[in-house]
C-alpha positions, 0 to 999 in steps of 0.5 A: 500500500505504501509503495506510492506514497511519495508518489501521491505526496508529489502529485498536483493534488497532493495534499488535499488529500487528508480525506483521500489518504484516509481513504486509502487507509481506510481500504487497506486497514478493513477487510470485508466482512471484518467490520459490519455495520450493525456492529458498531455502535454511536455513543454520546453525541448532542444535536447542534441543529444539523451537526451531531457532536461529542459523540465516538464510534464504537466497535462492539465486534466480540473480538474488539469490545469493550467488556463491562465490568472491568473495561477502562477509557481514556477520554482527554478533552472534554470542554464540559462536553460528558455524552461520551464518557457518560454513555460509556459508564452506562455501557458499564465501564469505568472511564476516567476524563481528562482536561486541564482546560476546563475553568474552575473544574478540580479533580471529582468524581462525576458520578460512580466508574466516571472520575475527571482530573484536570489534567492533560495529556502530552509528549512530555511532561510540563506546565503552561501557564495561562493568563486568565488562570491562577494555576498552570495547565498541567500535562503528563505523558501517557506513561506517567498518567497510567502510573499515577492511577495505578494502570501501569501494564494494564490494557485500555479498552478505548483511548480517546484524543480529541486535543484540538491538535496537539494529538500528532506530538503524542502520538508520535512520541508513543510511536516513537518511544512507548509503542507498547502503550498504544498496543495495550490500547483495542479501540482508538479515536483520534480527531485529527486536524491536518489544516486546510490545504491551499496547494501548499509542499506536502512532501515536507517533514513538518508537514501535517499531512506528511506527519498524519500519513506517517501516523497512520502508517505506524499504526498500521505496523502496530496492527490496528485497522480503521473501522470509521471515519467522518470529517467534521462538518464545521470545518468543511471547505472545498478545494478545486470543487470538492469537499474536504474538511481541515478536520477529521474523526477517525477511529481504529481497532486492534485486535489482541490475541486471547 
C-alpha cells in the first residue's frame, strides 16, 4: 500500500488529500466482512441543529469490545462536553476524563466508574501557564498518567484524543518511544486536524499531512485497522470543487490475541 506514497505526496493534488489518504487507509486497514455495520455502535453525541457532536464510534465486534465490568477509557478533552464518557459508564465501564482546560473544574468524581482530573495529556511532561488562570495547565505523558492511577501494564479498552491538535506530538512520541502503550490500547479515536490545504509542499517533514500519513502508517505496523471515519462538518471547505474538511474523526481497532 505504501509503495506510492511519495508518489501521491508529489502529485498536483497532493495534499488535499487528508480525506483521500484516509481513504486509502481506510481500504487497506478493513477487510470485508471484518467490520459490519450493525456492529458498531454511536455513543454520546448532542444535536447542534444539523451537526451531531461529542459523540465516538464504537466497535462492539466480540473480538474488539469493550467488556463491562472491568473495561477502562481514556477520554482527554472534554470542554464540559460528558455524552461520551457518560454513555460509556452506562455501557458499564469505568472511564476516567481528562482536561486541564476546563475553568474552575478540580479533580471529582462525576458520578460512580466516571472520575475527571484536570489534567492533560502530552509528549512530555510540563506546565503552561495561562493568563486568565491562577494555576498552570498541567500535562503528563501517557506513561506517567497510567502510573499515577495505578494502570501501569494494564490494557485500555478505548483511548480517546480529541486535543484540538496537539494529538500528532503524542502520538508520535508513543510511536516513537512507548509503542507498547498504544498496543495495550483495542479501540482508538483520534480527531485529527491536518489544516486546510491551499496547494501548499506536502512532501515536507513538518508537514501535517506528511506527519498524519506517517501516523497512520505506524499504526498500521502496530496492527490496528480503521473501522470509521467522518470529517467534521464545521470545518468543511472545498478545494478545486470538492469537499474536504481541515478536520477529521477517525477511529481504529486492534485486535489482541486471547
Amino acid at each position: 500500500m505504501f509503495k506510492d506514497f511519495h508518489r501521491i505526496v508529489s502529485s498536483p493534488d497532493a495534499g488535499v488529500v487528508l480525506i483521500d489518504v484516509t481513504r486509502k487507509v481506510e481500504e487497506s486497514f478493513v477487510t470485508e466482512p471484518r467490520v459490519l455495520q450493525d456492529q458498531w455502535i454511536r455513543m454520546g453525541g448532542k444535536s447542534h441543529g444539523r451537526v451531531i457532536d461529542g459523540d465516538k464510534w464504537v466497535c462492539l465486534d466480540p473480538s474488539v469490545a469493550p467488556r463491562p465490568p472491568g473495561c477502562i477509557v481514556y477520554s482527554f478533552g472534554i470542554n464540559n462536553e460528558w455524552s461520551f464518557d457518560d454513555a460509556m459508564v452506562l455501557y458499564g465501564c469505568q472511564v476516567w476524563s481528562f482536561d486541564p482546560t476546563m475553568a474552575g473544574v478540580k479533580d471529582h468524581m462525576r458520578r460512580p466508574k466516571l472520575a475527571f482530573l484536570s489534567l492533560g495529556i502530552a509528549s512530555k511532561n510540563s506546565e503552561k501557564a495561562q493568563t486568565q488562570c491562577p494555576k498552570p495547565f498541567q500535562y503528563q505523558r501517557l506513561a506517567d498518567i497510567m502510573v499515577k492511577l495505578g494502570h501501569e501494564g494494564r490494557h485500555l479498552d478505548y483511548l480517546k484524543l480529541d486535543i484540538e491538535g496537539t494529538e500528532v506530538p503524542v502520538m508520535e512520541q508513543l510511536l516513537s518511544e512507548q509503542p507498547h502503550l498504544l498496543t495495550s490500547v483495542t479501540q482508538l479515536a483520534l480527531e485529527v486536524h491536518p489544516g486546510r490545504y491551499r496547494g501548499q509542499n506536502v512532501t515536507s517533514h513538518n508537514n501535517p499531512f506528511h506527519r498524519l500519513w506517517r501516523i497512520f502508517q505506524n499504526l498500521r505496523c502496530l496492527g490496528f485497522k480503521m473501522f470509521s471515519w467522518n470529517l467534521n462538518p464545521v470545518t468543511v471547505y472545498k478545494w478545486k470543487g470538492v469537499q474536504r474538511s481541515a478536520c477529521y474523526e477517525i477511529v481504529w481497532m486492534r485486535e489482541t490475541q486471547p
